[in-house]
Each structure stands twice: as structure tokens, then as C-alpha cells.
C-alpha positions in Angstrom: 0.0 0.0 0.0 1.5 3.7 -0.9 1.5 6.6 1.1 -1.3 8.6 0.5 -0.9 11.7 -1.4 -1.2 15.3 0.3 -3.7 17.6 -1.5 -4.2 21.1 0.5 -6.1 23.8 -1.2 -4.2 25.9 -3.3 -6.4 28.8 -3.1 -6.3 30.7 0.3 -9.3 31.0 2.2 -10.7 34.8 4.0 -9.1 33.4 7.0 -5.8 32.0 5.9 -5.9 35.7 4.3 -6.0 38.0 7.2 -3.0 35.4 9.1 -1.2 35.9 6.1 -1.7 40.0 6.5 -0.5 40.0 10.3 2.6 37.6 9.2 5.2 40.9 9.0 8.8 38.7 9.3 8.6 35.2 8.7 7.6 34.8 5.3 8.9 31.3 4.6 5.1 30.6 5.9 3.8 32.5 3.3 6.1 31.2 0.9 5.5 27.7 1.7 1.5 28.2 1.9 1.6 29.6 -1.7 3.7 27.7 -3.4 3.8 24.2 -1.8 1.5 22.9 -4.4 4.3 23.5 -7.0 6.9 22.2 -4.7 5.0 19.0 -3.9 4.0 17.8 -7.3 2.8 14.7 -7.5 5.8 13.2 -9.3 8.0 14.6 -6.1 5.7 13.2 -3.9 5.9 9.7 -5.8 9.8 10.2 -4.9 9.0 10.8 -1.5 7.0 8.0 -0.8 9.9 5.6 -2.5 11.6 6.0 0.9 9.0 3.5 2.0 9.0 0.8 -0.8 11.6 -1.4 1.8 10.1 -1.1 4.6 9.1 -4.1 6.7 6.1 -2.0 8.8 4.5 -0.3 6.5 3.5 3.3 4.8 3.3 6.6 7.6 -0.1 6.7 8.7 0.0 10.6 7.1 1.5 12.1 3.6 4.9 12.1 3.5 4.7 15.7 1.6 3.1 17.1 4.8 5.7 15.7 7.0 8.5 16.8 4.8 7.3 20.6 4.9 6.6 19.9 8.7 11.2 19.1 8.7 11.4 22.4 6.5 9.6 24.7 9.4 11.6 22.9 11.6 14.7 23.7 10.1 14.0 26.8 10.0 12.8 27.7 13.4 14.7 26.0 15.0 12.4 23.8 17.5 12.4 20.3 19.0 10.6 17.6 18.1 8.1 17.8 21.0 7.9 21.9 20.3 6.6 20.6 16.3 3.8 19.1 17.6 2.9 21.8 19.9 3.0 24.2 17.0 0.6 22.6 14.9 -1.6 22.9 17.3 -0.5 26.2 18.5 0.7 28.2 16.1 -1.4 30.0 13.4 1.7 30.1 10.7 2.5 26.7 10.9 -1.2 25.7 10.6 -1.1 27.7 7.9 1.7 25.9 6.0 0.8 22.8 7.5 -3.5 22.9 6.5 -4.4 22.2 9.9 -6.2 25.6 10.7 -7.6 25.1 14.4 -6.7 21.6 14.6 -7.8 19.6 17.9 -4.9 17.1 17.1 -1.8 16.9 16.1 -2.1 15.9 12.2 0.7 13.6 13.0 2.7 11.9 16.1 6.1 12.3 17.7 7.2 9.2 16.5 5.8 8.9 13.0 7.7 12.4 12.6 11.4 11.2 13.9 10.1 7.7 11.9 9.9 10.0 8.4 13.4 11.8 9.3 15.3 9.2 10.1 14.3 7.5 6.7 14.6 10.9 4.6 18.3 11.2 5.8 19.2 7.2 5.2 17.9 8.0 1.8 19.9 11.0 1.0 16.3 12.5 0.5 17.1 15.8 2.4 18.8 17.2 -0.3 16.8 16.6 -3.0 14.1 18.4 -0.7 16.0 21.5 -0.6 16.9 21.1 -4.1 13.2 21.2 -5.1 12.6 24.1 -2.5 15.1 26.0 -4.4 13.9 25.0 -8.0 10.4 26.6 -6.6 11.9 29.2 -4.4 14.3 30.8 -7.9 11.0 30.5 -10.2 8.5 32.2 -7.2 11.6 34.9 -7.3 10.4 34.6 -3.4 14.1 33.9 -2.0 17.3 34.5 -3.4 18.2 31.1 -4.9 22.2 31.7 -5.3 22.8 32.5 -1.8 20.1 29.6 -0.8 22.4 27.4 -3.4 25.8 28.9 -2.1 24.6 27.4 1.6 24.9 24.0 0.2 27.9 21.5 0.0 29.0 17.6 -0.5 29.0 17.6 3.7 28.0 14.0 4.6 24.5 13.4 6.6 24.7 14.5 10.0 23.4 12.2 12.3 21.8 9.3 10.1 22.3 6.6 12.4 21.3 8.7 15.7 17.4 9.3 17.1 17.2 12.1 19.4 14.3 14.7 20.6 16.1 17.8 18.5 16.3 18.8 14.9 20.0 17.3 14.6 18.9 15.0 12.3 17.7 17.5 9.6 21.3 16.9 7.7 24.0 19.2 7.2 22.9 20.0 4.0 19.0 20.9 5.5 20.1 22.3 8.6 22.9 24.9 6.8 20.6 25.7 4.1 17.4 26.2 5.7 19.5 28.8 8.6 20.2 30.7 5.0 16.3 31.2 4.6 15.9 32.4 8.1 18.5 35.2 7.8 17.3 36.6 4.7 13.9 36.3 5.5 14.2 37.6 9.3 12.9 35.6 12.3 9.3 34.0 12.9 6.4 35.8 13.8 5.5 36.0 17.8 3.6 37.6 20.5 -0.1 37.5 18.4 -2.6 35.2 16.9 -0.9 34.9 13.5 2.8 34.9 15.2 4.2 31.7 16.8 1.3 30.3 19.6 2.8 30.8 23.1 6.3 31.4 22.6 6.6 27.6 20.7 10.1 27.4 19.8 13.7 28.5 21.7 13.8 31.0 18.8 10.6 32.0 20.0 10.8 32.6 23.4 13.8 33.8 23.8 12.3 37.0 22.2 9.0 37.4 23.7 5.7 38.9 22.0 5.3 42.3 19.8 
């Protein structure tokens, strides 16, 4: 059985339009809201889900697309494991990115999360994520692709064989890249209902509301 394929809206709704209004420094949200139907095609999410074909217990019980955008927001702010499944509850941007406006569960688990990581980084999959993040990111003209590109090298995977409660094992490649994004772009959103929910995030709460 495959994973199942993620299909959010692509058109934003009234209310995913006023978050998007109060969102004044972290627009990788934004970004990643309007253009993650171009950056999960169904052809990349065929790829994706090839990171599955050998294993002995099955497909995650969630899209691997949605799981692989939750690693990117995770990259980029910064946040533990336990922290991403606070924000999708939480926090209004990453419910945005995520399609899980007002949620009353987590659209995924702890473990299936780390479970999806683990297996993106044994496939050298983290790469070609940020690859096609780029590919989107140059034609959207929403980042600037050549310093995006200039973040990346041949580094080996960080981490593969380890499982920890942190974002370690995001990759060199993901982790370097993604910190790239965040400087250009300025840090998340806080302090108010489209900002990050509670101070989620070290990031976060090390700099209080607006």
C-alpha cells in the first residue's frame, strides 16, 4: 500500500488571508503556503514515498509531503521535536503551512515524525528536498536562490544513524541551508494570533511577543 498523497487547497481562504496580513517577518510561511503545491508535485511526492517501498512495517499513517514541509519549518525555526507538535496545534503560521487551521490534534505523532526523518536522511532524500525548495523558491523569485544554493555542499549526513528529541537529524545539507532562509527572511512571527502560539520554539521565546 502507498503513502497517500497530500492535497491542500491551493487557493487561500478569508481566513488563511487575514494570518497571512499579520505575518510581518517570517515569510517562509507564506512562501510555503503559496507555493507548496508547485513544490509538492505529484511526481515529487511519488519520490518521497519511494523512501517506503523497503520497509518491513508499512507506509506513515499521514502524507509524506506534509511531514517533509513539517522538517522544512523545523529547520527553520529552530524547535524540538516535542515543540513541532505543539506548533501545529498552536501556532497559526504553521497551521497555515501545514492545512491544519484550528486543529484539535496533532495531524501527526512524535514518532511517526522522527520515523519519516530518520528515513529521509538514510535516503539522502534531504537534499533533493532543498533542491526542489530551491527550483520553486528561484522561479517564485520569493528567496534569493544563489545565496540559498551557495549554503549548500557535498558535507555527509549528519546524524543518520542517531534518534534524538532535536532537529539534529535535519542533515548538514538541510540544517545549513534552511538557517540561510531564516537570515534573509528575518525571524518567525511572535507575540499575536498569526505569530508563533505561546512562545513555541527556543527561537521564539527567547524574544517574547510584539
Amino acid at each position: 500500500m502507498k503513502p497517500s498523497s497530500w492535497q491542500p487547497p491551493i487557493e487561500t481562504s478569508a481566513v488563511e488571508d487575514q494570518i497571512i496580513k499579520r505575518i510581518k517577518r517570517a515569510k517562509l510561511f507564506i512562501f510555503l503556503r503559496h507555493h507548496r503545491h508547485q513544490i509538492f508535485t505529484s511526481e515529487f511526492q511519488v519520490e518521497l514515498a519511494g523512501i517506503f517501498k523497503d520497509s518491513p512495517r508499512g507506509q506513515p499513517p499521514v502524507p509524506p509531503a506534509m511531514l517533509a514541509l513539517a522538517l522544512i519549518l523545523q529547520a527553520y525555526t529552530g524547535v524540538s521535536d516535542d515543540e513541532v507538535i505543539e506548533a501545529t496545534l498552536m501556532d497559526r503560521p504553521w497551521q497555515l503551512a501545514l492545512d491544519c487551521l484550528d486543529a484539535q490534534k496533532p495531524p501527526f505523532s512524535k514518532g511517526t515524525f522522527v520515523a519519516f526523518r530518520t528515513r529521509l536522511i538514510e535516503h539522502q532524500m534531504d537534499r533533493r528536498l532543498l533542491d526542489r525548495t530551491i527550483e520553486i523558491a528561484e522561479a517564485s523569485k520569493a528567496f534569493g536562490p544563489r545565496n540559498l544554493r551557495a549554503a549548500l555542499d557535498s558535507s555527509p549526513l549528519w546524524g543518520a544513524g542517531r534518534v534524538e528529541d532535536t532537529y539534529n537529524l535535519l542533515g548538514h545539507a538541510l540544517r545549513k541551508a534552511l538557517g540561510v532562509i531564516a537570515r534573509e527572511q528575518g525571524p518567525p512571527t511572535r507575540g499575536n494570533s498569526a505569530g508563533s502560539g505561546r512562545g513555541v520554539g527556543r527561537r521564539i521565546e527567547s524574544e517574547g511577543g510584539d
